[in-house]
PyMOL CGO cylinders between C-alpha atoms (Angstrom):
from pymol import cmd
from pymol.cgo import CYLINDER

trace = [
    CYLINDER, -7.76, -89.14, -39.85, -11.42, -89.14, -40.43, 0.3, 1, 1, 1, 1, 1, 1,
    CYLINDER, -11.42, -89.14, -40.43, -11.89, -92.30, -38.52, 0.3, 1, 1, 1, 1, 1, 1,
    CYLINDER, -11.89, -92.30, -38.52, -12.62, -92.48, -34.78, 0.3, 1, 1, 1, 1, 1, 1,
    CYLINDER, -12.62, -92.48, -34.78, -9.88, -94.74, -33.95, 0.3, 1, 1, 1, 1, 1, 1,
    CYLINDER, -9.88, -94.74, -33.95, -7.40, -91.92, -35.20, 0.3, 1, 1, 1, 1, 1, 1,
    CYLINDER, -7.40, -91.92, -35.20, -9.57, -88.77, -33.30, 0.3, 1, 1, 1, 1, 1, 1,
    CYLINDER, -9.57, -88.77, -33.30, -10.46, -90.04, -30.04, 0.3, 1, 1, 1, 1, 1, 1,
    CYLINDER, -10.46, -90.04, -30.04, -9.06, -91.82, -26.98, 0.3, 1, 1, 1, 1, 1, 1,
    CYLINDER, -9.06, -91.82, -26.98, -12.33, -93.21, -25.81, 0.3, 1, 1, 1, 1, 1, 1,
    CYLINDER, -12.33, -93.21, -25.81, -11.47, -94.41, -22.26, 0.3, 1, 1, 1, 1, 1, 1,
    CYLINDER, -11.47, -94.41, -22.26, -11.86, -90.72, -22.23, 0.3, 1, 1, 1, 1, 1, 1,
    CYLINDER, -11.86, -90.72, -22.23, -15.75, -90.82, -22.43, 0.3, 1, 1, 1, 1, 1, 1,
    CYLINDER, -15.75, -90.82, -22.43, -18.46, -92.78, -20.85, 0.3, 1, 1, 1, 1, 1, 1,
    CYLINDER, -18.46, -92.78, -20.85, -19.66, -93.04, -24.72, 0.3, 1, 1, 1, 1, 1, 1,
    CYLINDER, -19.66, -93.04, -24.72, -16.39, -95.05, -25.59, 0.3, 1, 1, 1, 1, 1, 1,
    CYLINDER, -16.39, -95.05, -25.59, -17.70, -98.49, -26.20, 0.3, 1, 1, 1, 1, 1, 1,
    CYLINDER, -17.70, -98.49, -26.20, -20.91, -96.89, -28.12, 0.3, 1, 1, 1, 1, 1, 1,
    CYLINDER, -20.91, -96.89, -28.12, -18.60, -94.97, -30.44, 0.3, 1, 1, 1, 1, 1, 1,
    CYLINDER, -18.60, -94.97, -30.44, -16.19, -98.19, -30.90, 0.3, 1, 1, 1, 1, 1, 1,
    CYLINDER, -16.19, -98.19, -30.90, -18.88, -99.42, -33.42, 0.3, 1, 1, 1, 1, 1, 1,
    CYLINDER, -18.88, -99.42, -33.42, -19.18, -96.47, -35.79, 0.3, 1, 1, 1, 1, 1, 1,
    CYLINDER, -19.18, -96.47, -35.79, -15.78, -95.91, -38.50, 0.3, 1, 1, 1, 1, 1, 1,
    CYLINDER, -15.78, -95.91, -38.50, -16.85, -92.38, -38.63, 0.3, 1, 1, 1, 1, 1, 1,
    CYLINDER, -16.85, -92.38, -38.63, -18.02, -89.98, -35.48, 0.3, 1, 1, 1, 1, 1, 1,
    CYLINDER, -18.02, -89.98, -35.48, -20.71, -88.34, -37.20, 0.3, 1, 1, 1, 1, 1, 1,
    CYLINDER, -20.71, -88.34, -37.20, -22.39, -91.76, -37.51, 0.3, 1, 1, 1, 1, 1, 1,
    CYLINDER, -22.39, -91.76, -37.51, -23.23, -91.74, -33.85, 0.3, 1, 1, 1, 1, 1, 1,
    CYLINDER, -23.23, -91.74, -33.85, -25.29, -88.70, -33.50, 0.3, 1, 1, 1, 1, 1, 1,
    CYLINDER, -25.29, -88.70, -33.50, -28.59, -90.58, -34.34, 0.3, 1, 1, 1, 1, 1, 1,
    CYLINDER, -28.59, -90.58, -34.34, -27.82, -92.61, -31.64, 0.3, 1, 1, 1, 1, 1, 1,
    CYLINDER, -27.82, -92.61, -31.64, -26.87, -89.82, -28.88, 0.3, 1, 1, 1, 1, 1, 1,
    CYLINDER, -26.87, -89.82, -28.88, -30.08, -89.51, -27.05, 0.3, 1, 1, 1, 1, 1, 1,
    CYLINDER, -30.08, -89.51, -27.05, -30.85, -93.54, -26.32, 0.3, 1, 1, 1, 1, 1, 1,
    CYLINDER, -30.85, -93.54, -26.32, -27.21, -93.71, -25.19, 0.3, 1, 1, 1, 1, 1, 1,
    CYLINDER, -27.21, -93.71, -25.19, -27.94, -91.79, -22.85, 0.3, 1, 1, 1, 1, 1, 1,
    CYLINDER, -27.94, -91.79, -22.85, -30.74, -92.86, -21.57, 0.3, 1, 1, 1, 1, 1, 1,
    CYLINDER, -30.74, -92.86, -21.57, -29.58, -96.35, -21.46, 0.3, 1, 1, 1, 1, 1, 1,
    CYLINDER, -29.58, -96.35, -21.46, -26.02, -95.30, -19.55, 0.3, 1, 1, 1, 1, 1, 1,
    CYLINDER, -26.02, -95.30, -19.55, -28.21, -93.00, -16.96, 0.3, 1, 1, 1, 1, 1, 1,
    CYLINDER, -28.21, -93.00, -16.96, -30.17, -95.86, -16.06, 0.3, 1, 1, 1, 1, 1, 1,
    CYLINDER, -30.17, -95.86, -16.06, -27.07, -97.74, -15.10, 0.3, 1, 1, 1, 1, 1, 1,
    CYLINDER, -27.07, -97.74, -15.10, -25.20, -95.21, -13.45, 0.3, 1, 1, 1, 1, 1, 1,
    CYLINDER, -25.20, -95.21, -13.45, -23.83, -95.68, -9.60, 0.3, 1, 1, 1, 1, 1, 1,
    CYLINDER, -23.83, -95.68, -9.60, -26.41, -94.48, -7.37, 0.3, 1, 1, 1, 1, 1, 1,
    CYLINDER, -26.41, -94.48, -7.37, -23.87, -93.30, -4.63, 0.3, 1, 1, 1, 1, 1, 1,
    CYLINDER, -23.87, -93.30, -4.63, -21.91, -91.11, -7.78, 0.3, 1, 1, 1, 1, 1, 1,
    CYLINDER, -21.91, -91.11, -7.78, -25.12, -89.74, -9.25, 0.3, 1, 1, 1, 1, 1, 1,
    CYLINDER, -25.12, -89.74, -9.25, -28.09, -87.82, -8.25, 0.3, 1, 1, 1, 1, 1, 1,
    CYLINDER, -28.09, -87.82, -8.25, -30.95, -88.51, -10.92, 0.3, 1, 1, 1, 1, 1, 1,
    CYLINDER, -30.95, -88.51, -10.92, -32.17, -84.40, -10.08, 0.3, 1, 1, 1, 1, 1, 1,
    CYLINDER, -32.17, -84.40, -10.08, -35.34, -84.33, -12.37, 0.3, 1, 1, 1, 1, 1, 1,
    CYLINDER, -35.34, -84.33, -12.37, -36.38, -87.30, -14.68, 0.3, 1, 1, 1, 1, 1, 1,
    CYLINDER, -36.38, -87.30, -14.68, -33.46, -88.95, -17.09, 0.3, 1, 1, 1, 1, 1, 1,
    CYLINDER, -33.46, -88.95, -17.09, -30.93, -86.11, -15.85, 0.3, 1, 1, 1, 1, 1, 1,
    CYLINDER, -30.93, -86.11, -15.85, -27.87, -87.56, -14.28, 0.3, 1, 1, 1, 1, 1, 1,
    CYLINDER, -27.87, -87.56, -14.28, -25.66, -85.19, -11.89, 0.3, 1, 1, 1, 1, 1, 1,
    CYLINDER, -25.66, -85.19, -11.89, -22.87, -86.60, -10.40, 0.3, 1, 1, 1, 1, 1, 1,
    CYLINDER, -22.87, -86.60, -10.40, -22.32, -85.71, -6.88, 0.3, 1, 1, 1, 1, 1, 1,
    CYLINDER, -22.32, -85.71, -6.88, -19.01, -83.63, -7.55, 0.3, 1, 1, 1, 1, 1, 1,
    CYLINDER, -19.01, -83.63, -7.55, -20.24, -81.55, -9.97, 0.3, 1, 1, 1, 1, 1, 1,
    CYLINDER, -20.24, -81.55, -9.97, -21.14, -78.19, -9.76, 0.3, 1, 1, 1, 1, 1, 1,
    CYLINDER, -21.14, -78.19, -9.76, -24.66, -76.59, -11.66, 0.3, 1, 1, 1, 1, 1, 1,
    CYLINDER, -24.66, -76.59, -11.66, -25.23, -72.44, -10.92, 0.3, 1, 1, 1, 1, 1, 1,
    CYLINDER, -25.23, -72.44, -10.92, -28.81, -72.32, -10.09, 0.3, 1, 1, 1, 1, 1, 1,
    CYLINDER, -28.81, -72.32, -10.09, -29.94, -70.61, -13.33, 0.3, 1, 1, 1, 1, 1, 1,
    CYLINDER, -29.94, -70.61, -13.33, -28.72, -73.40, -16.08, 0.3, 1, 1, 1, 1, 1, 1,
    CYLINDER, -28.72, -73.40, -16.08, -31.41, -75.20, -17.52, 0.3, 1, 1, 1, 1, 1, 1,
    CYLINDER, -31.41, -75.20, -17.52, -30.47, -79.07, -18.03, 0.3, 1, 1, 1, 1, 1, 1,
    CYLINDER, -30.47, -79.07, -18.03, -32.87, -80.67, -20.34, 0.3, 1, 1, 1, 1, 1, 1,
    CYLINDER, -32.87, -80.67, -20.34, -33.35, -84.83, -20.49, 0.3, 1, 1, 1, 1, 1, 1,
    CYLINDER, -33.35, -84.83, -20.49, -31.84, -86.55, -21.33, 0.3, 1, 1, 1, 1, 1, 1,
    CYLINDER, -31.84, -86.55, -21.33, -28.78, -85.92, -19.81, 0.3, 1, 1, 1, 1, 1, 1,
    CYLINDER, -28.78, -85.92, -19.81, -24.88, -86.66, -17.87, 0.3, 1, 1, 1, 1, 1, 1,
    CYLINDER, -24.88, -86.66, -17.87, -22.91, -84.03, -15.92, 0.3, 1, 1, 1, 1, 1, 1,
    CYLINDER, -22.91, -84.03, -15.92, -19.73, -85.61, -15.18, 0.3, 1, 1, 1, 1, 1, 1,
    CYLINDER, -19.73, -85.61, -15.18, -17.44, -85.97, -11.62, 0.3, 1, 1, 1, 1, 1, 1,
    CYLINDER, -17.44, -85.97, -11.62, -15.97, -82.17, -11.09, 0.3, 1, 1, 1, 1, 1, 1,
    CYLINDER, -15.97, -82.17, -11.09, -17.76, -80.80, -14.24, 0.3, 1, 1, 1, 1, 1, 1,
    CYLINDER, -17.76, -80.80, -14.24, -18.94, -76.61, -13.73, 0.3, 1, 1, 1, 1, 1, 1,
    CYLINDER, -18.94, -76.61, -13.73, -22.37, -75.74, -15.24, 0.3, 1, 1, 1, 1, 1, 1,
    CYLINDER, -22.37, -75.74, -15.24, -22.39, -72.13, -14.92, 0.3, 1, 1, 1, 1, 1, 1,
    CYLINDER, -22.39, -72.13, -14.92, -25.01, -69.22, -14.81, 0.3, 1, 1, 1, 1, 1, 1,
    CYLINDER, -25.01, -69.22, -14.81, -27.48, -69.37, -17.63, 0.3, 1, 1, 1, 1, 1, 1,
    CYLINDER, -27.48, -69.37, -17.63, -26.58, -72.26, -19.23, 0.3, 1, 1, 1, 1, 1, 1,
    CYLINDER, -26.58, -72.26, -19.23, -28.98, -73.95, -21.84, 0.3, 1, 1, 1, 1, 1, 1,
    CYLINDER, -28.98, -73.95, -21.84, -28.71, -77.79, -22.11, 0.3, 1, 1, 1, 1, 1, 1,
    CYLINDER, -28.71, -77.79, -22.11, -31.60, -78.59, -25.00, 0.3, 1, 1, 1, 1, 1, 1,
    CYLINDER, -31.60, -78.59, -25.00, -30.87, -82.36, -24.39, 0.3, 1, 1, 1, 1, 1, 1,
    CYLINDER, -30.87, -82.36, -24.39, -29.10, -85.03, -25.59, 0.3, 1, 1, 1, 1, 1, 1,
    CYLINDER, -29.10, -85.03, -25.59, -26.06, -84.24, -23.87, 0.3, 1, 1, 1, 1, 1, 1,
    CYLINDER, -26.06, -84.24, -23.87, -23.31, -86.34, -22.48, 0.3, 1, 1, 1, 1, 1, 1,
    CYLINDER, -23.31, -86.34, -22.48, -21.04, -84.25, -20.69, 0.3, 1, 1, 1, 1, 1, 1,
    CYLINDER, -21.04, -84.25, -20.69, -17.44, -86.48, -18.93, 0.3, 1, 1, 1, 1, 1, 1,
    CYLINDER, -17.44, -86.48, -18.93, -15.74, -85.08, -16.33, 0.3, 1, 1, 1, 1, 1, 1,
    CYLINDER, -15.74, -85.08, -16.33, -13.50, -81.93, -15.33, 0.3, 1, 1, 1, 1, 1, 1,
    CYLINDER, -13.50, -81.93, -15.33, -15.49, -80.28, -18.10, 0.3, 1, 1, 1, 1, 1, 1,
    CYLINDER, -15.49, -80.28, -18.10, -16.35, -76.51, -18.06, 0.3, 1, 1, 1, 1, 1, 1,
    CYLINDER, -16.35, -76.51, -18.06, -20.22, -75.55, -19.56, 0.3, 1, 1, 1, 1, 1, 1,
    CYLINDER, -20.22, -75.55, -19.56, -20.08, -71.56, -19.48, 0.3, 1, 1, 1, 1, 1, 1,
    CYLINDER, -20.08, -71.56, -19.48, -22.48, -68.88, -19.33, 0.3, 1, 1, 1, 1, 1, 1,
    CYLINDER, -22.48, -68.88, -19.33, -25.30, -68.66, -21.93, 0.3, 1, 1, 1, 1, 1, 1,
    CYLINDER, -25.30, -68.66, -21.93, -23.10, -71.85, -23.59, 0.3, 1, 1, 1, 1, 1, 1,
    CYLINDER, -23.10, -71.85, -23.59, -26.01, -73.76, -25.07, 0.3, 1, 1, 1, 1, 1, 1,
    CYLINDER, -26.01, -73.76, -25.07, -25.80, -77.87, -26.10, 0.3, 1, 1, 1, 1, 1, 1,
    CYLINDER, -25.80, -77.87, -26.10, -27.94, -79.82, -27.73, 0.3, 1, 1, 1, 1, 1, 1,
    CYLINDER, -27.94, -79.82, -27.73, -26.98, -83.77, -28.94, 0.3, 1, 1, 1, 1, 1, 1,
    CYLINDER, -26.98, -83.77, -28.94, -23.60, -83.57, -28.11, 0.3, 1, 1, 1, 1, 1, 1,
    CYLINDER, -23.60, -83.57, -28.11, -21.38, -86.05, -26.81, 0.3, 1, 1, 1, 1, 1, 1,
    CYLINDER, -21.38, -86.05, -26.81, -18.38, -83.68, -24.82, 0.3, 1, 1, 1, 1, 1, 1,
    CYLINDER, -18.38, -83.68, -24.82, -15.20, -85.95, -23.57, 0.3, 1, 1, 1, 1, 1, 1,
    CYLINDER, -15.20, -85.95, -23.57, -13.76, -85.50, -20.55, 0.3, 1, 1, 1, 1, 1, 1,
    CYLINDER, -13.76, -85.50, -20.55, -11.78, -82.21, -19.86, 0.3, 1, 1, 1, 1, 1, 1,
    CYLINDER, -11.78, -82.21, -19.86, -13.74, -80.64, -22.82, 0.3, 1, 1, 1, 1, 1, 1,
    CYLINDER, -13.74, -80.64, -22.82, -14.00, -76.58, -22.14, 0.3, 1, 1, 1, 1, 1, 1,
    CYLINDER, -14.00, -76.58, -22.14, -17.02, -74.56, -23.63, 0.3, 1, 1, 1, 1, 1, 1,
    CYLINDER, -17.02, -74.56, -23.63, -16.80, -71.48, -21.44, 0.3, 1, 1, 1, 1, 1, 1,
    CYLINDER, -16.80, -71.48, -21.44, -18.38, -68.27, -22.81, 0.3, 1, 1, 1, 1, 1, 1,
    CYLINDER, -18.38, -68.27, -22.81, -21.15, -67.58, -25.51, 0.3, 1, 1, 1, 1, 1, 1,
    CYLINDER, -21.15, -67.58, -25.51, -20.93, -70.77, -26.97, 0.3, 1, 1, 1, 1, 1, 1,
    CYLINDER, -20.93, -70.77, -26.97, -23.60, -73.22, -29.30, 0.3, 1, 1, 1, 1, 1, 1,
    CYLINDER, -23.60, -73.22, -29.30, -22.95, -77.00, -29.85, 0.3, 1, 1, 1, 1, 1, 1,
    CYLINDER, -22.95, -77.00, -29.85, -25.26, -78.73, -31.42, 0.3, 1, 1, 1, 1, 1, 1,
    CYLINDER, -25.26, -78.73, -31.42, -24.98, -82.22, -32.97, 0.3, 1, 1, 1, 1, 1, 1,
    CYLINDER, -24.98, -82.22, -32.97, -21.09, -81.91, -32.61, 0.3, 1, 1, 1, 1, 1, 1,
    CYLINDER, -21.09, -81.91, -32.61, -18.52, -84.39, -30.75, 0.3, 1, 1, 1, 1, 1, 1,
    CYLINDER, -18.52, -84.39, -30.75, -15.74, -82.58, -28.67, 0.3, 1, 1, 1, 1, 1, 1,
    CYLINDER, -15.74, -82.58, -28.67, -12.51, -84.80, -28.03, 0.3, 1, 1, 1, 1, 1, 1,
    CYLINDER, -12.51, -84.80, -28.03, -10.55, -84.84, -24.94, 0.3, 1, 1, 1, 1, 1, 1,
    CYLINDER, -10.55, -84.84, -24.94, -9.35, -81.68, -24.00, 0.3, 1, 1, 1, 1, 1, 1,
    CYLINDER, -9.35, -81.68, -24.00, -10.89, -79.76, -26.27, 0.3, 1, 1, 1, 1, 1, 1,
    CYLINDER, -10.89, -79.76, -26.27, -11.33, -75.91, -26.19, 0.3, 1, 1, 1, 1, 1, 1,
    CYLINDER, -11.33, -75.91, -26.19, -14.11, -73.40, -27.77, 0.3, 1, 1, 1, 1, 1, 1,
    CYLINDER, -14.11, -73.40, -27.77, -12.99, -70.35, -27.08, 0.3, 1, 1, 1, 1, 1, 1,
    CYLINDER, -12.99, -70.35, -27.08, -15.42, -67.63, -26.36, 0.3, 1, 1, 1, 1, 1, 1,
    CYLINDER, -15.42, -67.63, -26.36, -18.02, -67.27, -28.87, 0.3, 1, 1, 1, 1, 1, 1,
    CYLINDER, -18.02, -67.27, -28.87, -17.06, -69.76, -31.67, 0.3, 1, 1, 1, 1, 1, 1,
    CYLINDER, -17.06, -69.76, -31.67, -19.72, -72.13, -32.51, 0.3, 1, 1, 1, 1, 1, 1,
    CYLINDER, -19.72, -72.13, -32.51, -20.73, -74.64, -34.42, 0.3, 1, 1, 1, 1, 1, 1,
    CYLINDER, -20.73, -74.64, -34.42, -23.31, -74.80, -37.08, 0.3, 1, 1, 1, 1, 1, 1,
    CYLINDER, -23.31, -74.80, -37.08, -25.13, -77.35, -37.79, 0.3, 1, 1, 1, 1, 1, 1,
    CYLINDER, -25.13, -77.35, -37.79, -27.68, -77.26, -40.72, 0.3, 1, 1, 1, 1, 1, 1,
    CYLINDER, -27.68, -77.26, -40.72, -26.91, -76.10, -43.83, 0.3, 1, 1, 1, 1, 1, 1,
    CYLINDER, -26.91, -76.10, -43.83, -28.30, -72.10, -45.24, 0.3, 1, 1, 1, 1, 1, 1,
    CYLINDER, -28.30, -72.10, -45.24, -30.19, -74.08, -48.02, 0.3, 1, 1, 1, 1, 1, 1,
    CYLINDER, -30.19, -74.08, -48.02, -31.47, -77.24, -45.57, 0.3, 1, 1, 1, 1, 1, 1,
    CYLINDER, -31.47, -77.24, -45.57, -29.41, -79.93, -47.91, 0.3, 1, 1, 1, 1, 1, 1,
    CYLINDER, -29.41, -79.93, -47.91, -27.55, -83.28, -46.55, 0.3, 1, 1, 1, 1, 1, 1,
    CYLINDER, -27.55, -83.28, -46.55, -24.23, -82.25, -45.32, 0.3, 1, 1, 1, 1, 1, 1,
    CYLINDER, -24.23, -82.25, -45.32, -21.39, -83.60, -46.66, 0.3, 1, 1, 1, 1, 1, 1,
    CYLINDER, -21.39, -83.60, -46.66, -17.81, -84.01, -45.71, 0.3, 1, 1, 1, 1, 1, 1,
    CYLINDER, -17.81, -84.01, -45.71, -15.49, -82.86, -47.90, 0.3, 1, 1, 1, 1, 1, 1,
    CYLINDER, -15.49, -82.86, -47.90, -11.35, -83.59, -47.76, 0.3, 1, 1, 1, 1, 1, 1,
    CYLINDER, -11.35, -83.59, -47.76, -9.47, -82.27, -50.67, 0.3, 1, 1, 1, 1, 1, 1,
    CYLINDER, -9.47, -82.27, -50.67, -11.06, -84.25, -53.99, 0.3, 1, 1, 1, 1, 1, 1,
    CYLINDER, -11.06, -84.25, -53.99, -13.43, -86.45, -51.68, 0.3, 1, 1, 1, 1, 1, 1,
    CYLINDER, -13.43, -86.45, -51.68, -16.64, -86.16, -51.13, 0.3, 1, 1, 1, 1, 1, 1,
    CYLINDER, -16.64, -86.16, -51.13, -18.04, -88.25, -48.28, 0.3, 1, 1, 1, 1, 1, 1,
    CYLINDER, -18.04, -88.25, -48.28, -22.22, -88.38, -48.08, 0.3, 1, 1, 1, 1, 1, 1,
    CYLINDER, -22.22, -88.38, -48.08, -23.60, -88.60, -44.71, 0.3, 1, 1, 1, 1, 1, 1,
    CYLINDER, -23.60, -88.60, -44.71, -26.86, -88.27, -44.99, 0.3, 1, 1, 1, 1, 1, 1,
    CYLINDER, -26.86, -88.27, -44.99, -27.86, -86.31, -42.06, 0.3, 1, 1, 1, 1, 1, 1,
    CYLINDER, -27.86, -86.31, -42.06, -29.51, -82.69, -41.78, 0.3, 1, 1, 1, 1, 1, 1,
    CYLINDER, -29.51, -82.69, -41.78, -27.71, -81.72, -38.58, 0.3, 1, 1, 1, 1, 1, 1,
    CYLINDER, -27.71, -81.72, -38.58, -24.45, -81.85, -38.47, 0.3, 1, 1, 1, 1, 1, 1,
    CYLINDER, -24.45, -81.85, -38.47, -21.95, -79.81, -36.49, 0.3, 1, 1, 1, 1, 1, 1,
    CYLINDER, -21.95, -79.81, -36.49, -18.16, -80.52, -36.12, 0.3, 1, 1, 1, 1, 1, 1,
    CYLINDER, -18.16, -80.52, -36.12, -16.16, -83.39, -35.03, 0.3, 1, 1, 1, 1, 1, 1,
    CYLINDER, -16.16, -83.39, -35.03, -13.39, -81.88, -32.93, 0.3, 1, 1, 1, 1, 1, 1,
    CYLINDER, -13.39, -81.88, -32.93, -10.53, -84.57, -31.93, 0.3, 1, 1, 1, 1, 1, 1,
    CYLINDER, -10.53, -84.57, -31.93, -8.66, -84.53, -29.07, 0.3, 1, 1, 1, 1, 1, 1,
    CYLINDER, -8.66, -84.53, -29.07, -6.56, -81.83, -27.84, 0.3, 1, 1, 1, 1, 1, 1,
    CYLINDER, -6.56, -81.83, -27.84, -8.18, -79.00, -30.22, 0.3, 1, 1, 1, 1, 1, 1,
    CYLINDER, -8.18, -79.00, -30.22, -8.36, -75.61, -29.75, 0.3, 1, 1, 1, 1, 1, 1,
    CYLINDER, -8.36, -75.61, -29.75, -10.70, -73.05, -31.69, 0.3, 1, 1, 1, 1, 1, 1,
    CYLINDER, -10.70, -73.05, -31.69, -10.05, -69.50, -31.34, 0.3, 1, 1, 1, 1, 1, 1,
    CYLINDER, -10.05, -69.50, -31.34, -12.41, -66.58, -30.65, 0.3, 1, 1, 1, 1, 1, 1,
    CYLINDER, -12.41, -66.58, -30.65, -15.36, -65.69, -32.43, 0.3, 1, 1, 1, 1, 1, 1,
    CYLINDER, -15.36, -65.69, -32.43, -14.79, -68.47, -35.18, 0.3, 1, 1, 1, 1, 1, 1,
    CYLINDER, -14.79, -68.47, -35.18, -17.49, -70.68, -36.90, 0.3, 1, 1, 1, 1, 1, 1,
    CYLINDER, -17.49, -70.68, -36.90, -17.37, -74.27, -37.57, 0.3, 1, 1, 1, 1, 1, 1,
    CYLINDER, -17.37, -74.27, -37.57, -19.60, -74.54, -40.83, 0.3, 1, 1, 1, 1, 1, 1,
    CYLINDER, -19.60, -74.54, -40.83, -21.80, -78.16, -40.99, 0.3, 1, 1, 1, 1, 1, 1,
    CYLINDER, -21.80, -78.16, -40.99, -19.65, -81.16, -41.48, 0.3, 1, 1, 1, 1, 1, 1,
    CYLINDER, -19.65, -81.16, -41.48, -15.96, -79.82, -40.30, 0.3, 1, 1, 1, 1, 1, 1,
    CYLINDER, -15.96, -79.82, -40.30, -13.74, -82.10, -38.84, 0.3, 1, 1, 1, 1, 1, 1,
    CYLINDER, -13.74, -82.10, -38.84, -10.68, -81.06, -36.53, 0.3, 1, 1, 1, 1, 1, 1,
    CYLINDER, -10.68, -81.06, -36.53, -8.25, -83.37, -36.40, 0.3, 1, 1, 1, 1, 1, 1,
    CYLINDER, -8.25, -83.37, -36.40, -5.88, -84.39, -32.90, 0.3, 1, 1, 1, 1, 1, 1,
    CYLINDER, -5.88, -84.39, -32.90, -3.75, -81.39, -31.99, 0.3, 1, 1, 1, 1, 1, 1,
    CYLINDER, -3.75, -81.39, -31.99, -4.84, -78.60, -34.16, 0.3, 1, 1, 1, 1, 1, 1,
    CYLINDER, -4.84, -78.60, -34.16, -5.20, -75.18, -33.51, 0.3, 1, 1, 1, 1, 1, 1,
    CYLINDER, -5.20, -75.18, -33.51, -7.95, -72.81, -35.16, 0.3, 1, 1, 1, 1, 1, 1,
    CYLINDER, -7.95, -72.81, -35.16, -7.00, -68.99, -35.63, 0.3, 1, 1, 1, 1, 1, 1,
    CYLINDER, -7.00, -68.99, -35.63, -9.77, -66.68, -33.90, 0.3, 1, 1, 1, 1, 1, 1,
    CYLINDER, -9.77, -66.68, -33.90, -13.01, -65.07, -36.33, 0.3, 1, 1, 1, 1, 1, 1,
    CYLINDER, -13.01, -65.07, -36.33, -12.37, -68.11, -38.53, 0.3, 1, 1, 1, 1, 1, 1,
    CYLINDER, -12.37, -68.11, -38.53, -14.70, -69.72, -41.02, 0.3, 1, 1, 1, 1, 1, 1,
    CYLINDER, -14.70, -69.72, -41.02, -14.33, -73.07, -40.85, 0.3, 1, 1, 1, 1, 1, 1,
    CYLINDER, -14.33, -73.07, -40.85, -15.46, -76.17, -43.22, 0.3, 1, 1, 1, 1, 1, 1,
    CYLINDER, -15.46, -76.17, -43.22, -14.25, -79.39, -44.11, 0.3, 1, 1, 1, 1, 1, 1,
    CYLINDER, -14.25, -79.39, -44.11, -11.73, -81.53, -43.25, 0.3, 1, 1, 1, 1, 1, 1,
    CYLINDER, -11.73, -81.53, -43.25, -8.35, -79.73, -41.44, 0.3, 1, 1, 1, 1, 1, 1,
    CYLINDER, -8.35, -79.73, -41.44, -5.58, -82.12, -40.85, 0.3, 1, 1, 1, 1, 1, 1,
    CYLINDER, -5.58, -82.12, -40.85, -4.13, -83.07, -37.31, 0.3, 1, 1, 1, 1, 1, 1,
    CYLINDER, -4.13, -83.07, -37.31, -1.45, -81.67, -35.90, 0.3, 1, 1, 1, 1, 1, 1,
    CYLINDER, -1.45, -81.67, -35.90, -2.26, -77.91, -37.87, 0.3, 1, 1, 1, 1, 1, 1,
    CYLINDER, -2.26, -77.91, -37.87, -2.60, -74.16, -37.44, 0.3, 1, 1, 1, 1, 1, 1,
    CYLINDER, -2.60, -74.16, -37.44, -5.58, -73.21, -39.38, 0.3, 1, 1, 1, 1, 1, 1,
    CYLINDER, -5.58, -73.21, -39.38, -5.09, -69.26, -40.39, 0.3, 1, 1, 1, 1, 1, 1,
    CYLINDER, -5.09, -69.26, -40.39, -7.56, -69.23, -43.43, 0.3, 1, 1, 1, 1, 1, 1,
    CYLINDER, -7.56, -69.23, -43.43, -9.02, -71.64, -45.81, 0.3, 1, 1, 1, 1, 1, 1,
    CYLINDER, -9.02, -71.64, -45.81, -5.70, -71.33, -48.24, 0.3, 1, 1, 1, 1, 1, 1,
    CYLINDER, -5.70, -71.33, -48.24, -3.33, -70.99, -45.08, 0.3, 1, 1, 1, 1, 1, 1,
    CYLINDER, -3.33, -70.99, -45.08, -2.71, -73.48, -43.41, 0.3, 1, 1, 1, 1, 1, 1,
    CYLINDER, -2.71, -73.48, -43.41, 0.45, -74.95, -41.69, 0.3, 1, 1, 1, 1, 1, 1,
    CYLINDER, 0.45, -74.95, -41.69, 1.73, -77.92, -39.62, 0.3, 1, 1, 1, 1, 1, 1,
    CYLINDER, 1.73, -77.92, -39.62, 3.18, -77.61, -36.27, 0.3, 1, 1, 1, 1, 1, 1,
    CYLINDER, 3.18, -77.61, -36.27, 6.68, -78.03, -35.62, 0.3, 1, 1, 1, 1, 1, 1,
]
cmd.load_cgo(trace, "trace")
């Protein structure tokens, strides 16, 4: 469940032929900021308004006056930036998404229908399709003591060799309140994280994650 061919339905994305070539999501975060760059410069003309240099608006969308969108990067068809959000750069943002107030992204790739409402930091993170972080859960991305993260899953021990790394949500995920996603979690399809959770490593599809010794499939 680790690999992106079992976490993401890319037609869902404009990144979905870029992430086709990487087994494993997190190995596309070097890679965030040139993709974007590259798919900006090819975007329709008549969809997207190019407002300040290498960010992409479409025409549908909707930005609140005071958020901050830092190149590079796409606002997708219908997508809401709201008041006071902070996009660093490096973000790639589908359609029908929701970027709430004082949310904050940096190098993030968020699929369509992806909601990040209230109070919210992504950094170096891929959200699936239809993805939820509910008000105030975040993800962190560099380790307290600054080492490589790496993704654990049960006895396994998988070396990535990056810094930064957030959490790889798959589609259809849904984090509760006030939780944390520590450096290298991955969410698989379906699964549902209990609010004020601390969250790290793998958690299988199709879950309820109640605490790091509790947790239970859905029926």
């Amino acid at each position: 469940m680790l690999k992106i061919s079992d976490m993401y339905s890319l037609e869902h994305s404009l990144a979905g032929e870029y992430l086709s070539q990487f087994e494993y999501p997190w190995e596309a975060l070097s890679g965030i900021k040139e993709l974007i760059i590259k798919l900006g410069e090819s975007l329709d003309k008549n969809e997207y308004d190019e407002v300040s240099p290498q960010v992409w608006v479409h025409k549908t969308a909707k930005v609140f006056p005071t958020a901050y969108l830092g190149a590079p990067c796409i606002i997708g068809a219908e997508t809401e930036v709201r008041h006071c959000a902070f996009i660093r750069g490096s973000a790639l943002v589908g359609k029908n998404c929701v970027v709430g107030n004082s949310v904050e992204l940096k190098n993030v790739i968020l699929f369509d229908n992806v909601q990040t409402p209230h109070y919210n930091y992504v950094g170096d993170s891929i959200l699936g399709y239809k993805s939820h972080m509910g008000a105030g859960s975040i993800t962190s991305n560099v380790k307290s003591d600054k080492t490589l993260v790496v993704v654990k899953s049960g006895d396994e021990a998988i070396e990535t060799g990056l810094k930064k790394f957030g959490a790889m949500l798959a589609d259809n995920v849904e984090v509760g309140c006030n939780s944390v996603l520590n450096p290298g979690t991955v969410i698989g399809r379906n699964t549902n994280i209990y609010p004020v959770s601390r969250v790290r490593g793998v958690i299988p599809a199709n879950s309820i994650y109640k605490a790091p010794d509790d947790i239970v499939p859905k029926h």
